[in-house]
C-alpha positions in Angstrom: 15.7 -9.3 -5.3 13.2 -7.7 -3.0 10.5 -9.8 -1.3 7.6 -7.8 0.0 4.6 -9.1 2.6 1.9 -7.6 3.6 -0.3 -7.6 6.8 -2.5 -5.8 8.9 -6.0 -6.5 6.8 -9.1 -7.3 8.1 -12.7 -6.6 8.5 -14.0 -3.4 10.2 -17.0 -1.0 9.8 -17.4 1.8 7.7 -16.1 4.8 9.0 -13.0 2.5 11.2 -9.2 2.6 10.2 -6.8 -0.1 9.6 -2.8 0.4 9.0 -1.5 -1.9 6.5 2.4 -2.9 6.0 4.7 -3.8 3.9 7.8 -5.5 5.1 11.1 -5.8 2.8 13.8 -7.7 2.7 16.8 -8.7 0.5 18.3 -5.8 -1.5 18.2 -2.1 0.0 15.1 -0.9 0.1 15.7 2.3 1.4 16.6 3.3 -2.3 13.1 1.9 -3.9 10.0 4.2 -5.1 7.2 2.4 -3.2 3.5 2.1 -3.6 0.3 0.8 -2.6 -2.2 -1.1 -5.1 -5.7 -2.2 -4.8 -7.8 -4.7 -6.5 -11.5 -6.3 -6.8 -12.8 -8.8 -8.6 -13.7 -8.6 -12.0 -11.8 -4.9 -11.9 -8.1 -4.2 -12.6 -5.2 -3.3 -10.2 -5.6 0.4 -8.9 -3.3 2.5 -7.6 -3.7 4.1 -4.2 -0.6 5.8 -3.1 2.9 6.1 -4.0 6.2 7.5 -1.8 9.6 7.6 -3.3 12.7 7.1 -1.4 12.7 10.9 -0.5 9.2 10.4 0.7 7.5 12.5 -1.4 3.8 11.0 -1.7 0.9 10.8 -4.1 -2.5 9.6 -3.9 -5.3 9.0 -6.2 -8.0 10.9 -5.7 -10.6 9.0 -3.7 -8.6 8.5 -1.2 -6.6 11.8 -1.0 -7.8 12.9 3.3 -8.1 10.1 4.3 -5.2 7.5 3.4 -1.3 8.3 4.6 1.8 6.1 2.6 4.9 6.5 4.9 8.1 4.3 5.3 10.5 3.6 7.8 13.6 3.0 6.1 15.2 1.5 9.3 12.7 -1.1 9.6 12.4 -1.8 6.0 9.0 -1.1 5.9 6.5 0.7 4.2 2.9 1.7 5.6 -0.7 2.4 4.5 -2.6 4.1 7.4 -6.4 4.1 6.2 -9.1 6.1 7.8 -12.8 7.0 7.5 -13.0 3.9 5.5 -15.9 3.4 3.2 -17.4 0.2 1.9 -15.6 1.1 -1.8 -12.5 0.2 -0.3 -12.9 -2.9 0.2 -10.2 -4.7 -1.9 -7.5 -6.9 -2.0 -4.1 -4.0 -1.2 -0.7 -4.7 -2.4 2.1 -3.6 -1.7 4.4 -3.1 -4.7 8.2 -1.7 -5.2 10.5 -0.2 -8.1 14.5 -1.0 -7.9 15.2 2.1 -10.2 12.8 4.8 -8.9 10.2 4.7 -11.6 6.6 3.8 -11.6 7.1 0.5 -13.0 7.1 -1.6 -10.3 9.4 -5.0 -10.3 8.3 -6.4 -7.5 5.5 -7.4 -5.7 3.7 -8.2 -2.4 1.2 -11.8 -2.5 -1.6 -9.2 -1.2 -3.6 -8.7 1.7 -7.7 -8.4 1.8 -9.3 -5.5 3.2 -13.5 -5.5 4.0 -15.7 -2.6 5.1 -18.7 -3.0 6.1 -22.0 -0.7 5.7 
């Protein structure tokens, strides 16, 4: 098992950064594909970014320039460093993670809201 929490959310302007994370523990999460998730009401679950334990990245397109996945493997922790934000952003972020290195993702993080303001 693999227990993810997030932190770092908040309110800030349009244009401001915030740096999410995702700390792990239980099993080694070194060897996990991890990702980043966002969601607003009435909408479904979007992805954001990905990194797999190599940490090769992906991003969906809105955000491609301006967000940056990383992990630090030592720490057990995975990041989500979010600049030039826009009000679209605002969402509630996840922080997901997949045991056998695939895109379906086993476990999950209880979520952490995000707000930008015009």
């Amino acid at each position: 098992q693999v227990q993810l929490v997030e932190s770092g959310g908040g309110l800030v302007q349009a244009g401001g950064s915030l740096r999410l994370s995702c700390a792990a523990s239980g099993r080694i999460f070194s060897t996990h594909r991890a990702a980043w998730f966002r969601q607003t009401p009435g909408k479904e679950r979007e992805f954001v970014a990905a990194i797999t334990p190599s940490g090769s990245t992906n991003y969906t397109d809105s955000v491609k320039g301006r967000f940056t996945i990383s992990r630090d493997n030592a720490k057990n922790t995975v990041y989500l460093q979010m600049n030039s934000l826009k009000p679209e952003d605002t969402a509630v972020y996840y922080c997901a993670a997949s045991s056998d290195g695939s895109i379906s993702y086993n476990y999950w993080g209880q979520g952490t809201q995000v707000t930008v303001s015009s």
